[in-house]
VEXPAKOL-655171 format. One record per residue (C-alpha): x, y, z. Coordinates in Angstrom, 1 decimal. Example, Ala and Ser with C-alpha at 12.3 -4.5 7.8 and 13.67 -1.06 7.14 Angstrom:
<site><c1>12.3</c1><c2>-4.5</c2><c3>7.8</c3></site>
<site><c1>13.7</c1><c2>-1.1</c2><c3>7.1</c3></site>
This chain:
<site><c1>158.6</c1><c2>29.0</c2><c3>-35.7</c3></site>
<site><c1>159.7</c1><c2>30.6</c2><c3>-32.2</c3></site>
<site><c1>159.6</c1><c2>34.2</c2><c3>-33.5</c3></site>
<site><c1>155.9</c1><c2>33.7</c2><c3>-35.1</c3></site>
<site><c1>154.9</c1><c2>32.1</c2><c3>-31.8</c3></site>
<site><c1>156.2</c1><c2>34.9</c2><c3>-30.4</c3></site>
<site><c1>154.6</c1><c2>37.1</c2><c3>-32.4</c3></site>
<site><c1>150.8</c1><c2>35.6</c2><c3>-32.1</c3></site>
<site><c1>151.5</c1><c2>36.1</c2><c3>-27.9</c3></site>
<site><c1>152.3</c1><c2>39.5</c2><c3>-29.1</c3></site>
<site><c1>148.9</c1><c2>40.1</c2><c3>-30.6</c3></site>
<site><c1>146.9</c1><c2>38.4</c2><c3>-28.0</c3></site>
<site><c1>148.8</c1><c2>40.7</c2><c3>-25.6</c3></site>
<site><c1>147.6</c1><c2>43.8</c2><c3>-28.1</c3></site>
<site><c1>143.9</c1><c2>42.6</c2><c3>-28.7</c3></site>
<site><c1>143.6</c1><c2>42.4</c2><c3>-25.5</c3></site>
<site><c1>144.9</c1><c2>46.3</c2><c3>-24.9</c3></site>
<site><c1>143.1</c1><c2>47.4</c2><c3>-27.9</c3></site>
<site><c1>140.1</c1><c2>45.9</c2><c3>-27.4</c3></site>
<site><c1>139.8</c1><c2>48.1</c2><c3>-23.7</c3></site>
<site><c1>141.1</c1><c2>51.5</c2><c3>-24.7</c3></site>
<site><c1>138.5</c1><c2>54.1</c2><c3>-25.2</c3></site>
<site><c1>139.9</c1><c2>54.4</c2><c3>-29.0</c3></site>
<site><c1>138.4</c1><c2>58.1</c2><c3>-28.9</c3></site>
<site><c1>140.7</c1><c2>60.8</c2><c3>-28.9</c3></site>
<site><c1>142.9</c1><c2>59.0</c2><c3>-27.4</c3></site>
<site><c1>145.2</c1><c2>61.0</c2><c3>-25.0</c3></site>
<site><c1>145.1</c1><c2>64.3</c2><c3>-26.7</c3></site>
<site><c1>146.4</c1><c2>67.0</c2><c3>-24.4</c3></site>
<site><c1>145.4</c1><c2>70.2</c2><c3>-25.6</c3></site>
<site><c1>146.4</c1><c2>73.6</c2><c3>-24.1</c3></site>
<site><c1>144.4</c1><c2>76.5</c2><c3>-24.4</c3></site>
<site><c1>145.2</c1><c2>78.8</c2><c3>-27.3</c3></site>
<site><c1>147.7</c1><c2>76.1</c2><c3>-29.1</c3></site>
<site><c1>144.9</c1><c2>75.1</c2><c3>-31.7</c3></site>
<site><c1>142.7</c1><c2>77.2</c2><c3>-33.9</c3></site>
<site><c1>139.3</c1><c2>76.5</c2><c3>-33.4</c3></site>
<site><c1>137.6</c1><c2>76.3</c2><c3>-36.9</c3></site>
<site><c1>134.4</c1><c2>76.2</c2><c3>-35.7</c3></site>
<site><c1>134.5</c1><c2>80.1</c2><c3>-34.9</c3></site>
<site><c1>132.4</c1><c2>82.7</c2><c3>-36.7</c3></site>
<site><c1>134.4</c1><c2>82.8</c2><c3>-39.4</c3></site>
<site><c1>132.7</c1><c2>80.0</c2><c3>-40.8</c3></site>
<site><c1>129.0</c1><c2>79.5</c2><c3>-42.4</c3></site>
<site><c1>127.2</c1><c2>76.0</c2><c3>-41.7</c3></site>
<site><c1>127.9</c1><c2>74.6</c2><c3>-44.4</c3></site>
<site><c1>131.8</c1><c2>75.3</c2><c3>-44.3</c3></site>
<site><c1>131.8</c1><c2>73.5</c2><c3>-40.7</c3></site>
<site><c1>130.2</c1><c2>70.9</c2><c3>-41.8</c3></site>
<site><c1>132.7</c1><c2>70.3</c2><c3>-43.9</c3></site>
<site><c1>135.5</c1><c2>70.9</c2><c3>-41.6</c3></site>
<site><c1>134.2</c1><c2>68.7</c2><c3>-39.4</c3></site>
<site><c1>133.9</c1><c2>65.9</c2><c3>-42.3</c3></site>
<site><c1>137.9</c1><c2>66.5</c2><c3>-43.1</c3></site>
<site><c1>138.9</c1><c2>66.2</c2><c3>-39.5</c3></site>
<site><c1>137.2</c1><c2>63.5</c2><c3>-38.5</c3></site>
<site><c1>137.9</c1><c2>61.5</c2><c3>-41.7</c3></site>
<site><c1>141.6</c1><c2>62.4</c2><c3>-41.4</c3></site>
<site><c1>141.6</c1><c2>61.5</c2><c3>-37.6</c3></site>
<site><c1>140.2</c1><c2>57.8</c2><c3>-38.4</c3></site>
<site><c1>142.7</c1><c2>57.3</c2><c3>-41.4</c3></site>
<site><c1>145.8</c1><c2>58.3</c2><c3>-38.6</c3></site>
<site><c1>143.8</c1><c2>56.1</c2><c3>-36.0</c3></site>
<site><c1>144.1</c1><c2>53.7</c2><c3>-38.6</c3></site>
<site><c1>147.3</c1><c2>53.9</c2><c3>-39.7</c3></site>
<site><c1>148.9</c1><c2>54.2</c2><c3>-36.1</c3></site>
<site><c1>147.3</c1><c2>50.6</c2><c3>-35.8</c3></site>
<site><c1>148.4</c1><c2>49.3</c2><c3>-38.6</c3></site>
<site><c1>152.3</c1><c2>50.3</c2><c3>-37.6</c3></site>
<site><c1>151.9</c1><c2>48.9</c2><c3>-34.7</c3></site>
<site><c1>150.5</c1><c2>45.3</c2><c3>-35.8</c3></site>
<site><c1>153.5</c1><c2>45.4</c2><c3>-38.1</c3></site>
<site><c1>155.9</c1><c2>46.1</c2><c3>-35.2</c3></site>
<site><c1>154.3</c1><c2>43.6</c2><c3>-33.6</c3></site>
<site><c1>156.0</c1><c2>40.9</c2><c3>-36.3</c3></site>
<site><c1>159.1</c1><c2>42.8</c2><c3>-37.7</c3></site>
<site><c1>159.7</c1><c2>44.8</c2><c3>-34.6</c3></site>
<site><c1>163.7</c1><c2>43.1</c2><c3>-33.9</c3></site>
<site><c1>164.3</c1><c2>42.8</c2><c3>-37.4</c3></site>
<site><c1>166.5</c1><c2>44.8</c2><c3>-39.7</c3></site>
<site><c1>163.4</c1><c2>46.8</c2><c3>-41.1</c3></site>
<site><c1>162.1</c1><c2>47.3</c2><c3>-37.4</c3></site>
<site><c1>163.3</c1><c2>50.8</c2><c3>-37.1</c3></site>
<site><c1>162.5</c1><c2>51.9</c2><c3>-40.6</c3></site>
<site><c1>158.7</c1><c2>51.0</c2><c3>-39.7</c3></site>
<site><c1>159.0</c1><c2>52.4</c2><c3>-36.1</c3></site>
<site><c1>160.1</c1><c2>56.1</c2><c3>-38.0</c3></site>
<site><c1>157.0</c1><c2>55.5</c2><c3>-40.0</c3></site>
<site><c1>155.0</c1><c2>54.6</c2><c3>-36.9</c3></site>
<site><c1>156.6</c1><c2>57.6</c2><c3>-35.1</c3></site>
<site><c1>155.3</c1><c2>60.2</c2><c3>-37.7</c3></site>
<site><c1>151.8</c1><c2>58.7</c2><c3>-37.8</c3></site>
<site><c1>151.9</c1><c2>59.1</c2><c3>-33.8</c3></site>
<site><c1>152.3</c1><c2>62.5</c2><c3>-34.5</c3></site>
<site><c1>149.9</c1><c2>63.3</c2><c3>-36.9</c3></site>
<site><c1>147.1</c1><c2>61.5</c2><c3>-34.7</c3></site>
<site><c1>147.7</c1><c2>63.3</c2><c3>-32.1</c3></site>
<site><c1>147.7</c1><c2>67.0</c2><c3>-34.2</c3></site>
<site><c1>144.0</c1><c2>65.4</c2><c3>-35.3</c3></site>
<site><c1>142.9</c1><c2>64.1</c2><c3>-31.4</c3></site>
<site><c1>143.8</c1><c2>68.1</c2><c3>-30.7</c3></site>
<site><c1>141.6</c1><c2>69.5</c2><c3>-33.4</c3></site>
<site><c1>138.5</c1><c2>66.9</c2><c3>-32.5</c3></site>
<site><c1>139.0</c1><c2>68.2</c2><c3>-29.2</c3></site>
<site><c1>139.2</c1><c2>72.1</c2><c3>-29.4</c3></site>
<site><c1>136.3</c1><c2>71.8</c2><c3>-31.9</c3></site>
<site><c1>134.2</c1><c2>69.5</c2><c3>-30.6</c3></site>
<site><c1>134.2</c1><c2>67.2</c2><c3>-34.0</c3></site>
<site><c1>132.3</c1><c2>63.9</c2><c3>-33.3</c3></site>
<site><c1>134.7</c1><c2>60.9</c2><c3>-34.0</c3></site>
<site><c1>133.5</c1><c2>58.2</c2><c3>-36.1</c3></site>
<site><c1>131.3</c1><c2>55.4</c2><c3>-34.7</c3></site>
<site><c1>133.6</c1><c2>53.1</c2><c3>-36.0</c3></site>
<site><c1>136.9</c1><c2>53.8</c2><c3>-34.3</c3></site>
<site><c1>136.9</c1><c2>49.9</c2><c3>-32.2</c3></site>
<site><c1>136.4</c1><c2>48.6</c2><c3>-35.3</c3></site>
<site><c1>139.6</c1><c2>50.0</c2><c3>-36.6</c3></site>
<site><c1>141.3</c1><c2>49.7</c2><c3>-33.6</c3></site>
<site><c1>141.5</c1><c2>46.5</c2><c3>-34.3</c3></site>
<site><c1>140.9</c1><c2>45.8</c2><c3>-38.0</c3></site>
<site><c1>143.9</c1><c2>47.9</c2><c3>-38.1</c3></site>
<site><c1>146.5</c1><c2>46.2</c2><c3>-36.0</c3></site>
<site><c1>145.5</c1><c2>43.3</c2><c3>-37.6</c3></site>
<site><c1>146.1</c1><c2>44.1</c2><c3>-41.1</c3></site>
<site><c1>149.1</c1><c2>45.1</c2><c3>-39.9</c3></site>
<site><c1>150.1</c1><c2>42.4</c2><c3>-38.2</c3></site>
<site><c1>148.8</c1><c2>39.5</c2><c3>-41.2</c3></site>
<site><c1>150.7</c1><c2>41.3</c2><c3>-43.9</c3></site>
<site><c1>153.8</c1><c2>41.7</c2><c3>-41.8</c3></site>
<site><c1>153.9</c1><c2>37.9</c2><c3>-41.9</c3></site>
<site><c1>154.4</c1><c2>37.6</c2><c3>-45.3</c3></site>
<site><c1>157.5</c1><c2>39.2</c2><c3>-44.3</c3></site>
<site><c1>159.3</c1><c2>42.5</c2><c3>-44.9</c3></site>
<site><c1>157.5</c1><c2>42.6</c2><c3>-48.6</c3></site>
<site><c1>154.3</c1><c2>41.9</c2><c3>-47.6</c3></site>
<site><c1>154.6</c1><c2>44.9</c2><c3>-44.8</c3></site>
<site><c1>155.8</c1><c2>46.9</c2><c3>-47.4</c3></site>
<site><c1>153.4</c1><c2>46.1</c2><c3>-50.0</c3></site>
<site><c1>150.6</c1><c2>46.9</c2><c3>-47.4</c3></site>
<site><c1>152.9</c1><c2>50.0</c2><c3>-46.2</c3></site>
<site><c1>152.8</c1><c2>51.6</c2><c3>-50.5</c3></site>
<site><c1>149.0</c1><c2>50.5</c2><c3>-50.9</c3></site>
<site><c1>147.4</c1><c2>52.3</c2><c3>-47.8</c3></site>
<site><c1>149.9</c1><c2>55.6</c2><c3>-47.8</c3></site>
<site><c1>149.1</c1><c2>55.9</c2><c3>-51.4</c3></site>
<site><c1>145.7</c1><c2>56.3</c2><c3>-50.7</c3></site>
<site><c1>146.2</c1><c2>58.1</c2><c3>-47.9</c3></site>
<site><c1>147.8</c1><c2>60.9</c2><c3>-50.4</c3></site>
<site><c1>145.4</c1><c2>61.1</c2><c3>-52.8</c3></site>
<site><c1>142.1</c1><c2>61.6</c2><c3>-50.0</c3></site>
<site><c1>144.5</c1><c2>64.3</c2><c3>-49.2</c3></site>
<site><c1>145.0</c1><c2>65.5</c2><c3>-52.2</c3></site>
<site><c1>141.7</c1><c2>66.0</c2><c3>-53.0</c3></site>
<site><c1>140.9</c1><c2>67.5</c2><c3>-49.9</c3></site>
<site><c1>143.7</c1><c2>69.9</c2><c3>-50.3</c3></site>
<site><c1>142.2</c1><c2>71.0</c2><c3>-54.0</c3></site>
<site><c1>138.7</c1><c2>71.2</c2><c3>-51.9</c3></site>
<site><c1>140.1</c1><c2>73.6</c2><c3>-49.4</c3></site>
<site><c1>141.8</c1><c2>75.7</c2><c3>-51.8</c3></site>
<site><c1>139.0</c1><c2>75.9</c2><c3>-54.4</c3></site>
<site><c1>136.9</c1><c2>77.2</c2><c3>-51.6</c3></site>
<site><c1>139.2</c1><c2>80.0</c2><c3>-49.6</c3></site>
<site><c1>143.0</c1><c2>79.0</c2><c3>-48.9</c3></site>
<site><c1>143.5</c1><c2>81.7</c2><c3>-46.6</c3></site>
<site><c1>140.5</c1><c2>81.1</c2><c3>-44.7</c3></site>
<site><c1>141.8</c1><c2>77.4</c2><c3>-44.2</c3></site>
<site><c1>145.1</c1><c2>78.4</c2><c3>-44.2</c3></site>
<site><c1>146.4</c1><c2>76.6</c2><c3>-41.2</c3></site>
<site><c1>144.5</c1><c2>73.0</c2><c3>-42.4</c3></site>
<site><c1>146.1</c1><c2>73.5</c2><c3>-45.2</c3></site>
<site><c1>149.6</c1><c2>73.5</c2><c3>-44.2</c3></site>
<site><c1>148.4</c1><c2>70.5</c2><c3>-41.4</c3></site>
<site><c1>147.2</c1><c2>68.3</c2><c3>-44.4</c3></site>
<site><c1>150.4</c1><c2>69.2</c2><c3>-47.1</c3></site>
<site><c1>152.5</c1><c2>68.7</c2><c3>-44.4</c3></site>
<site><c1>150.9</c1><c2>65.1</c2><c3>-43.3</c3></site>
<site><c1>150.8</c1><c2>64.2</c2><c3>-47.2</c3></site>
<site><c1>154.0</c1><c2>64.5</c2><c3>-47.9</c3></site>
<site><c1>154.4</c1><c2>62.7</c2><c3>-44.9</c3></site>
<site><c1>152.7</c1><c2>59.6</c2><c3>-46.6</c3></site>
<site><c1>154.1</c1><c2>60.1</c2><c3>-49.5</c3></site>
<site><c1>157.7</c1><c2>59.4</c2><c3>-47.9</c3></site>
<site><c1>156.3</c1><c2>56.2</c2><c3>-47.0</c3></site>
<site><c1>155.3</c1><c2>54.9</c2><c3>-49.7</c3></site>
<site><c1>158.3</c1><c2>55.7</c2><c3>-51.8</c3></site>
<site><c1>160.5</c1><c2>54.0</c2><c3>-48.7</c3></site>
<site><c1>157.6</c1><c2>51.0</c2><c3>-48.8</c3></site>
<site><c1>158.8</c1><c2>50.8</c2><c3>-52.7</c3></site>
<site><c1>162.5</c1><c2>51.1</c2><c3>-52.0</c3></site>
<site><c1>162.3</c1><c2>47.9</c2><c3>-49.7</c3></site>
<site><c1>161.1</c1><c2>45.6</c2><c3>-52.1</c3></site>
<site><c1>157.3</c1><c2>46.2</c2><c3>-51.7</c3></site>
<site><c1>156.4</c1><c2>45.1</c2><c3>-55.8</c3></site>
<site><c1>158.4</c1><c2>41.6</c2><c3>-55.0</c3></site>
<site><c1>155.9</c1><c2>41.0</c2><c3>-52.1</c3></site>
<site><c1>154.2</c1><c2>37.6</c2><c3>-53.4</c3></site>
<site><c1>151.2</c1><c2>38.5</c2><c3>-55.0</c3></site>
<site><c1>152.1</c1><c2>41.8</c2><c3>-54.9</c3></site>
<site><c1>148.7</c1><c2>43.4</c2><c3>-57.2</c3></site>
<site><c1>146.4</c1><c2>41.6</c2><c3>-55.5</c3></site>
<site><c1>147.3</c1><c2>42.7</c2><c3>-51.9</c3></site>
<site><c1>147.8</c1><c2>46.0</c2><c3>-53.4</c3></site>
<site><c1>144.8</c1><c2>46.4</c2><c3>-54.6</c3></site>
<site><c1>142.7</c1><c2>44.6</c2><c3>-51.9</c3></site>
<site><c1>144.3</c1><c2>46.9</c2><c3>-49.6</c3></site>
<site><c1>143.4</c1><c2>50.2</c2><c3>-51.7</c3></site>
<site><c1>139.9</c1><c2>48.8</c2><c3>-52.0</c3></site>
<site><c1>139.6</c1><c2>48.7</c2><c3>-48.5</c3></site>
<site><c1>141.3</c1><c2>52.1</c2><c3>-47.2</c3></site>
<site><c1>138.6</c1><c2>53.7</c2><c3>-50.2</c3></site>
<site><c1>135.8</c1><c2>52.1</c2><c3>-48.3</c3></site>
<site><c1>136.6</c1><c2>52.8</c2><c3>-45.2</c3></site>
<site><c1>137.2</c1><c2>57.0</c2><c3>-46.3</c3></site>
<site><c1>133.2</c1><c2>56.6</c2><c3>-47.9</c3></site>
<site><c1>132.4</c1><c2>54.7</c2><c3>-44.4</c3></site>
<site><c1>133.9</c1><c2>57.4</c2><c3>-42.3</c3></site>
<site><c1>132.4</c1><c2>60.3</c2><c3>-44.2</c3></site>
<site><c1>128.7</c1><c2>59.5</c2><c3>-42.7</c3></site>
<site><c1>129.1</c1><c2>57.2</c2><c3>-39.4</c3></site>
């Protein structure tokens, strides 16, 4: 009872963070010449558009994930699977902040609905972790897994188009990918499938990361 007390202060103390910060890019230091901007000549209208589309998808989803870590922390921070979620954490801290670099050096609008997952995130996060380490875990395999696949596809988008023209993306997105992939196979090696319910918070949670991809393709 003390350590879910504890916890609930925890995400008052969080909301309360959350709910202020700018949620936009969100300390992205970007030094001249360290990013390719893909919004030079090289590409036609339509290919920009598209680029813009992929990073500003992909910068929401790490938004969202970075969130979601952190609600978990939140819980299961001091306990035995606190530092396997904090390396998790860690790598979706860097990946945000590769995307808050490219919004920034090409001037990609960010979603409208960043506060929303601000907090949405954390506290999806946070509600699964208590169910416990399963539940964390279950939400942990769910949401990389879908994760992989919208990178996935946009990785057989890219290449079907030009892969040396996107070259560099490429390597951004496999790299990030298998990334995700790593946690979901460590989300399955703690116990994720014993999680209670296990399907249906599964699949509640993929239903949710698929609409929130379609959501941040046009707002």
């Amino acid at each position: 009872m003390m350590e879910r007390a504890a916890a609930l202060l925890r995400l008052r103390q969080v909301y309360c963070s959350v709910s202020r910060a700018p949620g936009v890019v969100c300390g992205a230091a970007v030094h001249a010449g360290s990013v390719r901007h893909y919004s030079s000549g090289l590409y036609t209208e339509e290919e920009k558009a598209l680029l813009d589309r992929i990073i500003r998808v992909d910068h929401a989803g790490e938004y969202g994930a970075d969130r979601i870590y952190a609600g978990q922390m939140a819980v299961l921070g001091r306990s035995s699977v606190g530092p396997i979620i904090q390396h998790m954490w860690d790598q979706e801290k860097d990946h945000l902040k590769k995307f808050n670099e490219l919004m920034v050096s090409n001037r990609v609008r960010p979603t409208a609905l960043l506060p929303f997952w601000n907090v949405a995130g954390f506290a999806l996060g946070f509600g699964t972790a208590l169910l416990g380490r399963k539940g964390a875990m279950a939400c942990t395999v769910a949401v990389e897994e879908t994760i992989s696949n919208h990178y996935n596809n946009q990785i057989r988008t890219l290449m079907e188009r030009d892969p040396e023209k996107h070259k560099e993306l490429l390597q951004t997105i496999k790299k990030f990918r298998d990334d995700e992939m790593e946690h979901h196979d460590t989300g399955l090696q703690h116990d994720a499938e014993l999680a209670p319910a296990y399907f249906r918070v599964k699949n509640a949670n993929t239903r949710g990361c698929r609409a929130a991809v379609y959501c941040q393709n046009s707002i």
